[in-house]
N, C-alpha and C positions, 0 to 999 in steps of 0.2 A: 436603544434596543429593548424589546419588551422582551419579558420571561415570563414562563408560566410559576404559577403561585408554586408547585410543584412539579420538580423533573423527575420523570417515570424512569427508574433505574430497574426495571424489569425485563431488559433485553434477554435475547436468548443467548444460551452460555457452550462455548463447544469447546473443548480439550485442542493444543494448537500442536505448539512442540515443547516437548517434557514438560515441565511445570508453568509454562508461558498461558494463558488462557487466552483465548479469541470472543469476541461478540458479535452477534449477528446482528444487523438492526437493516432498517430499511433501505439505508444508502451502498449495503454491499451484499441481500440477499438474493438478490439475482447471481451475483457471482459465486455465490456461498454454493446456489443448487446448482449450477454447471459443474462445480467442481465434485462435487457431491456424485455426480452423473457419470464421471469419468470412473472405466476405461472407457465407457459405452457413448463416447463424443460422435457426432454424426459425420466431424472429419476429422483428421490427423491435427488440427490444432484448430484453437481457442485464444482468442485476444481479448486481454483484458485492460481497458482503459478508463483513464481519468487524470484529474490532476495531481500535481507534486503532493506527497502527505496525505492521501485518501484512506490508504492501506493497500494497493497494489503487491507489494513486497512483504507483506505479512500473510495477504495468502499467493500467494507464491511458495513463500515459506511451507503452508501449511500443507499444500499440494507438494510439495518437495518430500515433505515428510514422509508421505503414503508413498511416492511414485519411485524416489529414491534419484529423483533429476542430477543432472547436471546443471550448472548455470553458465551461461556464457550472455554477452552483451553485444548490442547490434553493431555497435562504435567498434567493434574489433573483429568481425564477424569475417571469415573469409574462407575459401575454396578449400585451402589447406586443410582447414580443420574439422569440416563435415562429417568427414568417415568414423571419425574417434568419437564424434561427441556422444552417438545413440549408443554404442559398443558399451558401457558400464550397464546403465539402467533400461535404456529404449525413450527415454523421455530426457528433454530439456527443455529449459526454462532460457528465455531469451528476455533478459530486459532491453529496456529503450528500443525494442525491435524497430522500430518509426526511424532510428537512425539508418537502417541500412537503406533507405529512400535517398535518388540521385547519385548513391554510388555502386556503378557495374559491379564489381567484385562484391562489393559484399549484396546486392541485390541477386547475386547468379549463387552466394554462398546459401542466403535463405530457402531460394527456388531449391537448389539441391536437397539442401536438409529436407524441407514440406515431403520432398518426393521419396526421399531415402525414410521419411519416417513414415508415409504412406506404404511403401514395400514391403518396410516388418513390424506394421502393425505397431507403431512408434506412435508418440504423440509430443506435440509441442506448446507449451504455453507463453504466450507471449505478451508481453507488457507493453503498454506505450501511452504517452501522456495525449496521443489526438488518438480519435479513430482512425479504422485501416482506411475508409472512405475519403481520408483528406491525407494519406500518406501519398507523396508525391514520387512513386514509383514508378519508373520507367520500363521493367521488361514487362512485358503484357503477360505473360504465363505467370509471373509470383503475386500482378495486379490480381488476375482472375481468381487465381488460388485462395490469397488470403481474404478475399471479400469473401468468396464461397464459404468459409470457413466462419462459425460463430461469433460473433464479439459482444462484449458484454462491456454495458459502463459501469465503473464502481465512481459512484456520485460524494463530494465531500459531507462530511462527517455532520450530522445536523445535532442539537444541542443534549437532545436524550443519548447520543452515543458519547458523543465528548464528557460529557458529563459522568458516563457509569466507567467510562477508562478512564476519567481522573480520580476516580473513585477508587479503582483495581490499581492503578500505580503508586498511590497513597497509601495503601493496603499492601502493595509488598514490598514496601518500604517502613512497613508498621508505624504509619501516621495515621488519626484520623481526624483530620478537619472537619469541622461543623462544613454544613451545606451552603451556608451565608457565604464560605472560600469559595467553596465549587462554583457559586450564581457568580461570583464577580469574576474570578476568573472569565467563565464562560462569555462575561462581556467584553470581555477587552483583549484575551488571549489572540493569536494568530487560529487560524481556524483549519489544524492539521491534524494528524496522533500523533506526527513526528513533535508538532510545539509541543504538543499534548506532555511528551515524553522528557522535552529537554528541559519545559516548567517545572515538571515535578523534581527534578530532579537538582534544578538551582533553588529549588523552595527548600528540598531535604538539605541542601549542603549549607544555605541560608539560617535554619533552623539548628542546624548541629552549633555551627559557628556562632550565635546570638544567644546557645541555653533559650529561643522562645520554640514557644509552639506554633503549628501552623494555622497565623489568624487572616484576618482583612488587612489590618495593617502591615506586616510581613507581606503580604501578596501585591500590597502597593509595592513596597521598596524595589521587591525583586524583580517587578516588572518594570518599575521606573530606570532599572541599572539596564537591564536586558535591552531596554528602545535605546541608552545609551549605548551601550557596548555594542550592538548586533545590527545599526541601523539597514545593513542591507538582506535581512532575512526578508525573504519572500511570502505573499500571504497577505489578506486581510486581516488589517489589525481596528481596535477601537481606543476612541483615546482615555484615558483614565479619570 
């Protein structure tokens, strides 16, 4: 894997929830300005897609914060609970929404929801790992609906964002590794925020436990235990 002599940690910086910070970078600011755009969506919902560990659920999150959503999930999704969900805020947040695909009930629960949140000026956000285009939806009205409806891809994390979040996870953990950590990581980590999040996080407890600092060597170890311990984590990894 090649790296640049230098990673640009100059991303843009945006306030998430309370003290948590967000960054903008190219792989998620198409979804940054949709979100940014809301209430003034051009329909009642927005789907946001990509793969496992992009940051999908981070801005969700951050849309949650402003909108005051509900969260419910497509896997449990059904008739029953439509009427309650927009009653708190007016907005909900539907993860894995691609699950309510090939099942009636919960496909006639989403159809509901789009139309009840269409009627008072409701909106929905919807997450899902494929596009709405390859959801394999059966009732032709919630088809039409949510194609009509925006969708946006949030693309995985390329090496200037991983790189300035491991940089901010490092930092509110009051570490700071030389850059030489960051670059190797960056080659051989799984390539998510969520890895992003659980490294830092077995490097700090790695670090506590050893009295060392966080160097190259330490980032061997802990990464050499992690492909032990976690062989079935999902993701592109590099070997060491």
């Amino acid at each position: 894997m090649s790296l640049p002599a230098q990673i640009p940690l100059d991303l843009g910086h945006r306030t998430a929830m309370g003290c948590e910070d967000f960054l903008v970078a190219p792989s998620n600011a198409d979804a940054v300005a949709w979100l940014d755009r809301w209430p003034s969506w051009p329909a009642p919902a927005l789907t946001l897609f990509g793969p496992a560990g992009c940051g999908k659920t981070h801005l969700a999150q951050v849309w949650r914060a402003r909108s005051h959503a509900v969260v419910t999930r497509g896997d449990v999704l059904e008739p029953a609970m439509v009427p309650s969900l927009l009653v708190p805020a007016n907005a909900v947040v539907v993860e894995d929404a691609d699950m309510v695909a090939g099942r009636p009930e919960r496909e006639e629960a989403l159809f509901h929801l789009y139309n009840l949140a269409r009627e008072q000026q409701g909106h929905l956000l919807l997450l899902s790992r494929k596009a709405p285009s390859r959801w394999r939806t059966r009732l032709p009205d919630l088809r039409s609906r949510i194609k009509g409806a925006p969708a946006v891809e949030v693309r995985p994390p390329d090496d200037a964002l991983l790189a300035a979040v491991l940089v901010k996870l490092f930092a509110d953990r009051q570490l700071r590794p030389g850059m030489e950590v960051i670059t190797y990581l960056l080659a051989r980590m799984e390539r998510s925020l969520d890895s992003a999040r659980h490294l830092v996080a077995a490097l700090d407890h790695a670090s506590l436990a050893a009295h060392r600092g966080v160097t190259v060597p330490l980032a061997r170890e802990v990464l050499s235990d992690l492909q032990r311990t976690e062989p079935q984590r999902s993701g592109s990894k590099m070997t060491f």
